[in-house]
Short mmCIF file of the C-alpha atoms (twelve columns), coordinates in Angstrom:
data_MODEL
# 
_entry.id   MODEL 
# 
loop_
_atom_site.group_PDB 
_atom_site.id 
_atom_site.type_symbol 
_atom_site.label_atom_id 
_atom_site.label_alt_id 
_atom_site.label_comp_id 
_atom_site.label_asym_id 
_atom_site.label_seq_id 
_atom_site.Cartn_x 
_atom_site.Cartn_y 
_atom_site.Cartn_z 
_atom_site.pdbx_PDB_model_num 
ATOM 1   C CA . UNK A 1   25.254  -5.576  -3.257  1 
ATOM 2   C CA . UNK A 2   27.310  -3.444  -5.627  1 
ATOM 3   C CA . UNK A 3   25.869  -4.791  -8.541  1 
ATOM 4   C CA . UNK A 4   22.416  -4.936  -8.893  1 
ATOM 5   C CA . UNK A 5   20.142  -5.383  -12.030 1 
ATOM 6   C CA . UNK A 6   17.840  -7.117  -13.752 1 
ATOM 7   C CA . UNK A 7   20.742  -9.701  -15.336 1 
ATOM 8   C CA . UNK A 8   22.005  -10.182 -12.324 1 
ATOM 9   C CA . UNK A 9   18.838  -10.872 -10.190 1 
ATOM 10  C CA . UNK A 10  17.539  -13.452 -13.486 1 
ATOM 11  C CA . UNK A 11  21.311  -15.140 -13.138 1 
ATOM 12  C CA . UNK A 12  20.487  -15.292 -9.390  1 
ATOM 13  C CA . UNK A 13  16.931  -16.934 -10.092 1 
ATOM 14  C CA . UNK A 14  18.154  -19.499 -12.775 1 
ATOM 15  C CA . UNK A 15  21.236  -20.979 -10.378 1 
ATOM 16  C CA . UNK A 16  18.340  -20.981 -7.656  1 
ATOM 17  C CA . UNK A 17  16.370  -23.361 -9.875  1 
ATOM 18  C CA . UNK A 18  19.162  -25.336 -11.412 1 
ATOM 19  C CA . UNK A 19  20.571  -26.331 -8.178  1 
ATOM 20  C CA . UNK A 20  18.336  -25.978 -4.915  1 
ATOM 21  C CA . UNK A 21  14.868  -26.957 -7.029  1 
ATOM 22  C CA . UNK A 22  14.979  -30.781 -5.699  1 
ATOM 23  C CA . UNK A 23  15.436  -29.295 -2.111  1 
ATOM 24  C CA . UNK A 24  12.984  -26.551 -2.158  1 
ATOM 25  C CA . UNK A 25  9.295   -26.696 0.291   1 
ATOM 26  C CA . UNK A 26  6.073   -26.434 -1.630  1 
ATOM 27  C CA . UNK A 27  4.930   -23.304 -1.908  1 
ATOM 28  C CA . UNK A 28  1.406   -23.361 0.707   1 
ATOM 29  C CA . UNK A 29  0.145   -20.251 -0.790  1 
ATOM 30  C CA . UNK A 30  -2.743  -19.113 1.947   1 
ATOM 31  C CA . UNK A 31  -5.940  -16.814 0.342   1 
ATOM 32  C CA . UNK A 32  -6.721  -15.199 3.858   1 
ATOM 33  C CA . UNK A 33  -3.221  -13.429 2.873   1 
ATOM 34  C CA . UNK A 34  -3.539  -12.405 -0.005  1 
ATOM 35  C CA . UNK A 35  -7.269  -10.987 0.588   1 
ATOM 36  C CA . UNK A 36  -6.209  -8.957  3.464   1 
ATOM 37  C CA . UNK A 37  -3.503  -7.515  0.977   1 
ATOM 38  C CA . UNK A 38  -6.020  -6.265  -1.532  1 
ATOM 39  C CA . UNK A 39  -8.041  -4.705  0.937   1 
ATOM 40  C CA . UNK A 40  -5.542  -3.053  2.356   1 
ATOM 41  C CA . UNK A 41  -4.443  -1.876  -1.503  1 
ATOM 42  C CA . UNK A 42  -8.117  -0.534  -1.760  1 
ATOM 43  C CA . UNK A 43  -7.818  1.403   0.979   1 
ATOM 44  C CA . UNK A 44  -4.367  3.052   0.324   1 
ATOM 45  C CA . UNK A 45  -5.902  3.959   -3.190  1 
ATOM 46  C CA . UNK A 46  -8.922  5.397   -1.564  1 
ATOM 47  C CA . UNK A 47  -6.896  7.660   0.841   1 
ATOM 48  C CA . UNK A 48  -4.429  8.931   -1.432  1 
ATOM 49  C CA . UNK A 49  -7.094  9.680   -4.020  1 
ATOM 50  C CA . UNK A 50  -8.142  11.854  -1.365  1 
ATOM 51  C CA . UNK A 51  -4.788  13.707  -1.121  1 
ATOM 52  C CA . UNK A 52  -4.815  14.710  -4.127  1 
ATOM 53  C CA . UNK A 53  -8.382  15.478  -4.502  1 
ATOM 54  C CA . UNK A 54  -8.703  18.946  -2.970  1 
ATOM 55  C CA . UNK A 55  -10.701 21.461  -4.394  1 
ATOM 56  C CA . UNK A 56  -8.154  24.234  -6.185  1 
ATOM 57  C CA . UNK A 57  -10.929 26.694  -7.472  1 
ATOM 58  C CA . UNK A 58  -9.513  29.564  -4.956  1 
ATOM 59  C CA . UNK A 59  -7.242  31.334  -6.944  1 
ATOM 60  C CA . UNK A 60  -4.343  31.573  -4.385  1 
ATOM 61  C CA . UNK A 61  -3.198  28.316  -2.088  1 
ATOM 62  C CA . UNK A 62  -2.951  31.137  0.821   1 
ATOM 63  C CA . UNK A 63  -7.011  31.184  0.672   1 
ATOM 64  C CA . UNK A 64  -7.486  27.194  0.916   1 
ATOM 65  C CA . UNK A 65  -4.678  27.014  3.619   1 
ATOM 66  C CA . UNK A 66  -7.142  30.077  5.410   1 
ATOM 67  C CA . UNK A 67  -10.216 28.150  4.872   1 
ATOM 68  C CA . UNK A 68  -8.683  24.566  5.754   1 
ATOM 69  C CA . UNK A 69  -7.113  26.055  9.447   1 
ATOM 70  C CA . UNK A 70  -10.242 27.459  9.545   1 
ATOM 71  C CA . UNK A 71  -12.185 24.129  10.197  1 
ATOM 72  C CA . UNK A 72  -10.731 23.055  13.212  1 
ATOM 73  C CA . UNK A 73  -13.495 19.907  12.919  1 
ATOM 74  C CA . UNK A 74  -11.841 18.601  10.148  1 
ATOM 75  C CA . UNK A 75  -12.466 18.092  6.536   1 
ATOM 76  C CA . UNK A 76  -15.820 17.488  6.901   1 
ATOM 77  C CA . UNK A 77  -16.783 20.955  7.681   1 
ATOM 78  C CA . UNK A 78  -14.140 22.051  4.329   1 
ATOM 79  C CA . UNK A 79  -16.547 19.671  2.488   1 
ATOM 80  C CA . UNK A 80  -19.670 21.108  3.254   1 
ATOM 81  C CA . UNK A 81  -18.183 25.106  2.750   1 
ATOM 82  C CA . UNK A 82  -16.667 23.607  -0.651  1 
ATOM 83  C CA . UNK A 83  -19.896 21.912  -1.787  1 
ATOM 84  C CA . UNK A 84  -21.822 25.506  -1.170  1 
ATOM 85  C CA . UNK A 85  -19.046 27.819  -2.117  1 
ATOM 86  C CA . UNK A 86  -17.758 26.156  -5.018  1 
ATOM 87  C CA . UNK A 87  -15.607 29.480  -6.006  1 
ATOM 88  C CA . UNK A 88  -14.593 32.976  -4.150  1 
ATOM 89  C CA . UNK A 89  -17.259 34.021  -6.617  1 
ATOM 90  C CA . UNK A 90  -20.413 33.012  -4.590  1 
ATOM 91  C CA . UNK A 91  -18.812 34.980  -1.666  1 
ATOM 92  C CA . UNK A 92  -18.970 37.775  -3.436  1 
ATOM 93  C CA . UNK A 93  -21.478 40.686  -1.920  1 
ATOM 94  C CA . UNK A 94  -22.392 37.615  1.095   1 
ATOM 95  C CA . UNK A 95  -22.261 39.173  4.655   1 
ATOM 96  C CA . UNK A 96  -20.196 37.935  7.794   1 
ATOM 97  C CA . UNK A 97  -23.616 37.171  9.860   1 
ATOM 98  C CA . UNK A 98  -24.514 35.134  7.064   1 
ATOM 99  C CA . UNK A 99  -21.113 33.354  6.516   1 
ATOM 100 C CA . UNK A 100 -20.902 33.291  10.472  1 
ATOM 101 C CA . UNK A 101 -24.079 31.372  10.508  1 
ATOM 102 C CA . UNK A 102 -23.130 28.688  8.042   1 
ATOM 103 C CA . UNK A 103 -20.475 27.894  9.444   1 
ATOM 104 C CA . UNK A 104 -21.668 27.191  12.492  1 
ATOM 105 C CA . UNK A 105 -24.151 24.203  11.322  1 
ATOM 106 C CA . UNK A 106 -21.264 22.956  9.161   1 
ATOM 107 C CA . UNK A 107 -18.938 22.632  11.874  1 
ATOM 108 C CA . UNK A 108 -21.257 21.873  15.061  1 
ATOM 109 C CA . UNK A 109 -20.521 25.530  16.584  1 
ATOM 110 C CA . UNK A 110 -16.333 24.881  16.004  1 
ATOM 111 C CA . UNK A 111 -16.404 28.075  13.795  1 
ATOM 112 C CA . UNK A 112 -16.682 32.124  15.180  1 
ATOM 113 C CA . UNK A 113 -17.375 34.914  13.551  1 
ATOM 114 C CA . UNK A 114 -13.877 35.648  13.540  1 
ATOM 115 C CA . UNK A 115 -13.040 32.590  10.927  1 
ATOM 116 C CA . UNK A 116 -15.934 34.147  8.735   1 
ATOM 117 C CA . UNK A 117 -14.342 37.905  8.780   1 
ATOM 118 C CA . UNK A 118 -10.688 36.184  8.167   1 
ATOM 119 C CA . UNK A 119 -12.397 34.097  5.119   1 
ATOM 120 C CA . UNK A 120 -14.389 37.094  3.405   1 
ATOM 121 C CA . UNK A 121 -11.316 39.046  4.049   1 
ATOM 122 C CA . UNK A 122 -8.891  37.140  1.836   1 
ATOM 123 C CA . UNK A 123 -11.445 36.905  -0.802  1 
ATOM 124 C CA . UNK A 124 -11.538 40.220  -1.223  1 
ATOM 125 C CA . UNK A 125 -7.790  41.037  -0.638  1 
ATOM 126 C CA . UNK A 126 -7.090  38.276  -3.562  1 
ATOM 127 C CA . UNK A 127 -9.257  40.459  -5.874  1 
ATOM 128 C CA . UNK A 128 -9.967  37.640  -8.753  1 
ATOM 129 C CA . UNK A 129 -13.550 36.848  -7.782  1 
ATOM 130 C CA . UNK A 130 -14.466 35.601  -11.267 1 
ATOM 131 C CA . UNK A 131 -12.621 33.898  -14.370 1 
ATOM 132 C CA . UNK A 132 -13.919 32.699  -17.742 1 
ATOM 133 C CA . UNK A 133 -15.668 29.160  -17.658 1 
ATOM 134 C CA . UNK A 134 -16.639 29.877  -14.268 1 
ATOM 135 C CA . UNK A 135 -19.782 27.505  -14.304 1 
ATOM 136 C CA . UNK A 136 -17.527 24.767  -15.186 1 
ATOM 137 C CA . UNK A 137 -15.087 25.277  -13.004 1 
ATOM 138 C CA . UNK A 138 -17.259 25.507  -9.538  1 
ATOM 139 C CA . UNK A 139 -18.600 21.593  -11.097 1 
ATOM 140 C CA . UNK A 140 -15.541 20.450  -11.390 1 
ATOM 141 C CA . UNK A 141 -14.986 21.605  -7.593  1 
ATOM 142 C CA . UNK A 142 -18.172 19.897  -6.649  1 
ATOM 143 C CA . UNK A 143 -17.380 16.971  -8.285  1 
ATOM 144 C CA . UNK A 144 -14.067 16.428  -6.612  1 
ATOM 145 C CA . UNK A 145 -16.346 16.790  -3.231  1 
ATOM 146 C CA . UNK A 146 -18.417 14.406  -3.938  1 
ATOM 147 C CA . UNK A 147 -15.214 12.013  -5.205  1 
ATOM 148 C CA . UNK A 148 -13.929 12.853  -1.680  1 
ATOM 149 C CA . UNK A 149 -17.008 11.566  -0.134  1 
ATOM 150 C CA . UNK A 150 -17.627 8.684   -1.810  1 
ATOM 151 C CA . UNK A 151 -14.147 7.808   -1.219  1 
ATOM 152 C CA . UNK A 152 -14.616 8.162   2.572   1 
ATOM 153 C CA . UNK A 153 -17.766 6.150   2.472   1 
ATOM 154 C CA . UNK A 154 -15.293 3.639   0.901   1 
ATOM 155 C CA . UNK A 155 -13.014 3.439   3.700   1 
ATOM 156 C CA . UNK A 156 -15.071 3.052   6.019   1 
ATOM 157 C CA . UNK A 157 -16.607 -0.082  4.178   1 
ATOM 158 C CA . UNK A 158 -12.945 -1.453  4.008   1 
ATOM 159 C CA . UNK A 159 -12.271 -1.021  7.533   1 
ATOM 160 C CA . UNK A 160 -14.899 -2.631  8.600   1 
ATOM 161 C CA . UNK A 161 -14.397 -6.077  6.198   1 
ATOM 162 C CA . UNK A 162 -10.753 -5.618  7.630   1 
ATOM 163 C CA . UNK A 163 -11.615 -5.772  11.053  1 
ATOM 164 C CA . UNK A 164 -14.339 -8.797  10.194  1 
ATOM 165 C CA . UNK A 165 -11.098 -10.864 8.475   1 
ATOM 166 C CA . UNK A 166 -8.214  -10.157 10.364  1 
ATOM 167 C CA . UNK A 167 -10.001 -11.500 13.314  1 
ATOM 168 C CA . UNK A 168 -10.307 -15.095 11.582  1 
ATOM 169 C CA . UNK A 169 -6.519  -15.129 12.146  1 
ATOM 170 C CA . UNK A 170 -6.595  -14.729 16.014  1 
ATOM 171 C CA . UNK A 171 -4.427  -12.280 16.231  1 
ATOM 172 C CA . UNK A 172 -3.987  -9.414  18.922  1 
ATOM 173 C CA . UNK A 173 -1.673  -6.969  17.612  1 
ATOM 174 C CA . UNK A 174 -4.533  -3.924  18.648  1 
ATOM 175 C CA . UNK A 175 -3.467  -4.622  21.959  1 
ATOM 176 C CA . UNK A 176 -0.196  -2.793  21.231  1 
ATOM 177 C CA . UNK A 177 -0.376  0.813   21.939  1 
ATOM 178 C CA . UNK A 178 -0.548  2.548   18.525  1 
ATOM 179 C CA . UNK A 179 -1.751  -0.401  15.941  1 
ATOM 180 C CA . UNK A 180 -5.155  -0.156  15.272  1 
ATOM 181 C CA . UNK A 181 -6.921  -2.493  12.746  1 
ATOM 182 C CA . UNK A 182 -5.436  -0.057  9.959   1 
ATOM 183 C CA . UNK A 183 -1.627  -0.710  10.953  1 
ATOM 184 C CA . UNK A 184 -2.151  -4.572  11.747  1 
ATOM 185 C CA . UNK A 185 -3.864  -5.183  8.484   1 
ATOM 186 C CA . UNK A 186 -0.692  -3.530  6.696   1 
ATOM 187 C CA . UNK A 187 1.804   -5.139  9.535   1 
ATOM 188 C CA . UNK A 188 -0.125  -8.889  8.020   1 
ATOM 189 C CA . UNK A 189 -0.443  -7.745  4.318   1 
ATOM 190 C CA . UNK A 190 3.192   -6.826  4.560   1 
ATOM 191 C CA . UNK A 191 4.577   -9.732  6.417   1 
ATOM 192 C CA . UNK A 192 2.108   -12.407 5.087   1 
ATOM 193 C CA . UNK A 193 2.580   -15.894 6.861   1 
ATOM 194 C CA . UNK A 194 4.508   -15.090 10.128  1 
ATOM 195 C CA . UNK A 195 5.438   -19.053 9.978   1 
ATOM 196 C CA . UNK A 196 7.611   -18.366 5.955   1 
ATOM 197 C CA . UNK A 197 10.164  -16.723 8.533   1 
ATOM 198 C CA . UNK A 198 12.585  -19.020 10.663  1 
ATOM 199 C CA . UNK A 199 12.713  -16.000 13.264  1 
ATOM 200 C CA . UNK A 200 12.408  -12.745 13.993  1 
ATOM 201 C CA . UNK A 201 16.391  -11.837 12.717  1 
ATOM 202 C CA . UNK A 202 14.999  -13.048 8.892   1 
ATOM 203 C CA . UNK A 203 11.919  -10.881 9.557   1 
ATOM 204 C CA . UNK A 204 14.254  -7.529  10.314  1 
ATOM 205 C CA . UNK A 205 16.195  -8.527  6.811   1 
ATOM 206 C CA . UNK A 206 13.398  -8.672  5.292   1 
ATOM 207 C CA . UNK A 207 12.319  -5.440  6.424   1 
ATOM 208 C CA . UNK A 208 15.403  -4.101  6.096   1 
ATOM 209 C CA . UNK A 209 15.561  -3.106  9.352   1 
ATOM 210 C CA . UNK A 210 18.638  -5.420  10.297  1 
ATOM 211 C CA . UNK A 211 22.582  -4.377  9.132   1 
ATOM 212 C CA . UNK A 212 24.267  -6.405  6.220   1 
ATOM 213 C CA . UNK A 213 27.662  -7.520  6.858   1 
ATOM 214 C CA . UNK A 214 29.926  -5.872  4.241   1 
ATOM 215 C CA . UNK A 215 33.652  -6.592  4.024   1 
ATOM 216 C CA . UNK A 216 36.988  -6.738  2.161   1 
ATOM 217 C CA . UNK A 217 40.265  -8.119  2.194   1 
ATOM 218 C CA . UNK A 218 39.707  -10.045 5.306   1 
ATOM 219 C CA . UNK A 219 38.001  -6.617  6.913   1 
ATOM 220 C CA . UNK A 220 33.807  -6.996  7.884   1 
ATOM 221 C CA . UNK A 221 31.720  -4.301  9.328   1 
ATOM 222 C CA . UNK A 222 27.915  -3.841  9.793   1 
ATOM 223 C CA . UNK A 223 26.195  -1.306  7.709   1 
ATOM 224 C CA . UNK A 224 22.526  0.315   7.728   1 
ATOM 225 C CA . UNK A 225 20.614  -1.028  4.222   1 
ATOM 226 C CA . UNK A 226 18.241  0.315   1.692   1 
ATOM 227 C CA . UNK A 227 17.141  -3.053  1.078   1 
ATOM 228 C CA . UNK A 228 14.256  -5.024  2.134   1 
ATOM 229 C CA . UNK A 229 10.409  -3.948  2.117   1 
ATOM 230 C CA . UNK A 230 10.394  -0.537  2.272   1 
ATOM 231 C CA . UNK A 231 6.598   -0.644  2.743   1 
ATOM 232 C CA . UNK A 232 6.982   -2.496  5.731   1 
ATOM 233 C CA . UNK A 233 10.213  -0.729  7.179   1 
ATOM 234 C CA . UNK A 234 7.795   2.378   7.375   1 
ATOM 235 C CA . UNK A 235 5.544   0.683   8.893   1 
ATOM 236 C CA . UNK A 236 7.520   -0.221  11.944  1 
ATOM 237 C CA . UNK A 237 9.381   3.686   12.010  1 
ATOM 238 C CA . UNK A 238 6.018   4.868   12.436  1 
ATOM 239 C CA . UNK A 239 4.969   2.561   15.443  1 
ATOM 240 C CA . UNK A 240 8.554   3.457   16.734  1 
ATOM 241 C CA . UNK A 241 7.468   6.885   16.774  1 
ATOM 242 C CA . UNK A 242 4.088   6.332   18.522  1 
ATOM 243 C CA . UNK A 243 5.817   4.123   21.013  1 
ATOM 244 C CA . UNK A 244 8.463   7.203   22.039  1 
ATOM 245 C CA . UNK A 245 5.414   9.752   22.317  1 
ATOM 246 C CA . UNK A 246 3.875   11.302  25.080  1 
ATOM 247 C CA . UNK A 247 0.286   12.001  25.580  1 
ATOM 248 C CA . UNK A 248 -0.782  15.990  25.208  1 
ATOM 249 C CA . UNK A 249 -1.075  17.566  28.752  1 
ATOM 250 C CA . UNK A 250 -0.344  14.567  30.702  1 
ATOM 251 C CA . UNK A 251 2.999   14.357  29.251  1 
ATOM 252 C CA . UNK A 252 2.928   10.759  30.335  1 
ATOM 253 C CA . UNK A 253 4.746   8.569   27.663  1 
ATOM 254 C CA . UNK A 254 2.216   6.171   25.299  1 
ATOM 255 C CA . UNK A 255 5.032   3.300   26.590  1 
ATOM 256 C CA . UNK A 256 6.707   3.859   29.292  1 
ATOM 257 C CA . UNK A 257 8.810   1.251   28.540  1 
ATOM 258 C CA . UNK A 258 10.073  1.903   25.321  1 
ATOM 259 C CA . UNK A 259 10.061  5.722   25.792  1 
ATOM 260 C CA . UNK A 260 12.890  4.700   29.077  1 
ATOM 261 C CA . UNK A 261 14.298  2.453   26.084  1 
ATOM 262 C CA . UNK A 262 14.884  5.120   23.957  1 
ATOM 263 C CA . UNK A 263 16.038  7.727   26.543  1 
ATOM 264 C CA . UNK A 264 18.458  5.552   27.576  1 
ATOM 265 C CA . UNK A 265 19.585  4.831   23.897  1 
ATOM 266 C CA . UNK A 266 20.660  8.603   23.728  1 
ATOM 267 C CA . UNK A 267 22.095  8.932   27.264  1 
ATOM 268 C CA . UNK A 268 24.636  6.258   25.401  1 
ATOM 269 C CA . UNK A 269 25.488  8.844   22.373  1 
ATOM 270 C CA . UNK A 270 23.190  7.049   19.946  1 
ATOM 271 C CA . UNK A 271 21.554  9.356   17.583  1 
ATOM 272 C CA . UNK A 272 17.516  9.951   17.550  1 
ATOM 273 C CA . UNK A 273 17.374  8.100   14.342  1 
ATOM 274 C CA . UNK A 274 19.924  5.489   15.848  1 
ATOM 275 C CA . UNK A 275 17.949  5.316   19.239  1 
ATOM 276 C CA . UNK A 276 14.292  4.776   16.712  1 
ATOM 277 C CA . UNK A 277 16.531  1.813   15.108  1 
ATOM 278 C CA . UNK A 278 16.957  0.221   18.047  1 
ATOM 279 C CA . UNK A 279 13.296  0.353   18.363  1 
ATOM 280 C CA . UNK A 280 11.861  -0.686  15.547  1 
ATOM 281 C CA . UNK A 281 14.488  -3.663  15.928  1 
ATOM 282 C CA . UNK A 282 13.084  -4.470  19.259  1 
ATOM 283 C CA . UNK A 283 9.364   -4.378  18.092  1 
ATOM 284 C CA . UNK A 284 10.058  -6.774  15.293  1 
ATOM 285 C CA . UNK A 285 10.757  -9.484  17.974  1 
ATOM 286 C CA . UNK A 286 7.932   -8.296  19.776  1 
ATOM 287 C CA . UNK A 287 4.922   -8.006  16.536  1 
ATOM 288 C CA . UNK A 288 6.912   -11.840 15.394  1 
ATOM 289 C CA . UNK A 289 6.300   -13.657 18.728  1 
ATOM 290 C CA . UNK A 290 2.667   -11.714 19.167  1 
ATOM 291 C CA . UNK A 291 1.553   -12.921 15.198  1 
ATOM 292 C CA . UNK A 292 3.277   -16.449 15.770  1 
ATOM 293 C CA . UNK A 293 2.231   -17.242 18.982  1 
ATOM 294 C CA . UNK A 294 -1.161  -15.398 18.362  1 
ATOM 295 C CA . UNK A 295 -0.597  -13.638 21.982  1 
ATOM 296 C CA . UNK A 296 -1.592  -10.104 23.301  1 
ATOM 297 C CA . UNK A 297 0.539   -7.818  23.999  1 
ATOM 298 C CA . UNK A 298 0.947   -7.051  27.789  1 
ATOM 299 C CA . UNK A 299 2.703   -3.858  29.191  1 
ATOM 300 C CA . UNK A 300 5.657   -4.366  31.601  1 
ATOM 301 C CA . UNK A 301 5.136   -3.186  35.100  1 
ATOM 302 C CA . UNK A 302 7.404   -0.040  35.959  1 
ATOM 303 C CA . UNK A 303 6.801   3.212   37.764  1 
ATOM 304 C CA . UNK A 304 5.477   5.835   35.822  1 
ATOM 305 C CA . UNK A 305 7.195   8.255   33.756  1 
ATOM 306 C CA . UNK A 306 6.679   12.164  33.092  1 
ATOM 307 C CA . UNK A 307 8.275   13.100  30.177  1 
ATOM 308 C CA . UNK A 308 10.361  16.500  31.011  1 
# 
């Protein structure tokens, strides 16, 4: 549309109920919906609370990007190192043995004494071991740790009731390679009643996944749109992605079936983002006639592939 704004879309609304009212279906607004939704909005606000939450009290980001590689476990281990070293200033006159030691408990034996030299070692290279209001400053790292860990506790809580209510729908999207109960609960909290779309051509417009036709003077041609649910557009790039991956050291493909798909897409000049288009399109037939039909998904026989 070339002209889009807030007149325009309350013009749009008021012909809408002028004219088509009389003709209109009820409105069969389901809860089941609308709960999974707000779960699923917990969550989100849980993790990205998260993302922001790190502890800054190192004075240079080169330090927490040290420490964070560093914990190969994950941010578990960066909790526990946080929570007890609050500041570079409670490193200050501590030995590598000692260092060397905590970190192995924290991290179940993923940290050497190497990590523990390379952390002291940028403590001391950054030189600013202490600044004014230091006290406050180490709780206000604690604090976000604790935040951090609440928050996870949180998740965890969510997932589970997710798992517990998407299964009263009867569903199998987990049988898909790459949804898990996280990306079906968004792919339903996103898409809501599978039955509000005629097929699976209205769901890609609504994801705006599908072209628009756009012409003049007698002249029509497809184009790619910004339109649609931009929530759930992402949603289906990043199963795209998964489905075009290979497992690490096997180097055989997750699908085999869409990773020939999208080989073959290329082989034809598409582009990589063109070739994940085609995808994505493809999957939205698949996910509709899986949530409609309430069927699992079932992996078409072919040899197997190794990815070069």
């Amino acid at each position: 549309m070339t002209q889009k704004h807030d007149s325009w879309d309350a013009q749009c609304v008021a012909r809408v109920l002028i004219r088509d009212l009389p003709y209109l279906p009820d409105a069969i607004p389901s809860d089941i919906y609308w709960i999974i939704a707000q779960l699923v909005g917990r969550r989100n606000a849980s993790k990205n609370t998260n993302c922001f939450e790190k502890p800054t009290a190192y004075a240079k980001t080169i330090i927490i990007q040290a420490i964070k590689s560093s914990f190969r476990s994950g941010w578990k281990t960066a909790l526990v190192f946080w929570e007890s070293y609050p500041s570079p200033s409670h490193l200050d006159g501590g030995t590598v043995g000692n260092l060397r030691t905590f970190l192995l408990e924290a991290s179940n034996n993923a940290c050497s004494t190497r990590k523990a030299e390379q952390i002291l070692s940028l403590v001391q290279t950054d030189g600013e071991i202490k600044r004014k209001h230091q006290r406050t400053r180490d709780f206000i790292t604690q604090s976000m740790v604790r935040n951090i860990r609440y928050n996870k506790q949180e998740i965890k809580k969510v997932d589970k009731e997710l798992k517990g209510t998407i299964q009263t729908l009867g569903m199998q999207l987990e049988t898909m390679p790459g949804i898990d109960v996280v990306t079906s609960s968004a792919l339903i909290a996103e898409i809501g009643d599978i039955h509000r779309f005629a097929n699976s051509d209205k769901l890609a417009r609504y994801a705006g996944i599908a072209p628009i036709k756009m012409g003049s003077g007698g002249r029509e041609t497809m184009k790619k749109t910004k339109q649609g649910n931009r929530k759930l557009y992402d949603i289906f790039y990043n199963l795209a992605v998964q489905q075009v991956q290979v497992c690490k050291g096997s180097k055989i493909p997750r699908n085999p079936v869409f990773y020939d798909y999208y080989n073959r897409k290329l082989s034809e000049g598409k582009f990589k983002s063109q070739a994940l288009l085609c995808i994505m399109r493809r999957l939205v037939r698949i996910i509709y006639g899986m949530m409609k039909n309430k069927t699992a998904y079932t992996m078409p026989e072919m040899s197997e592939t190794i990815a070069s």
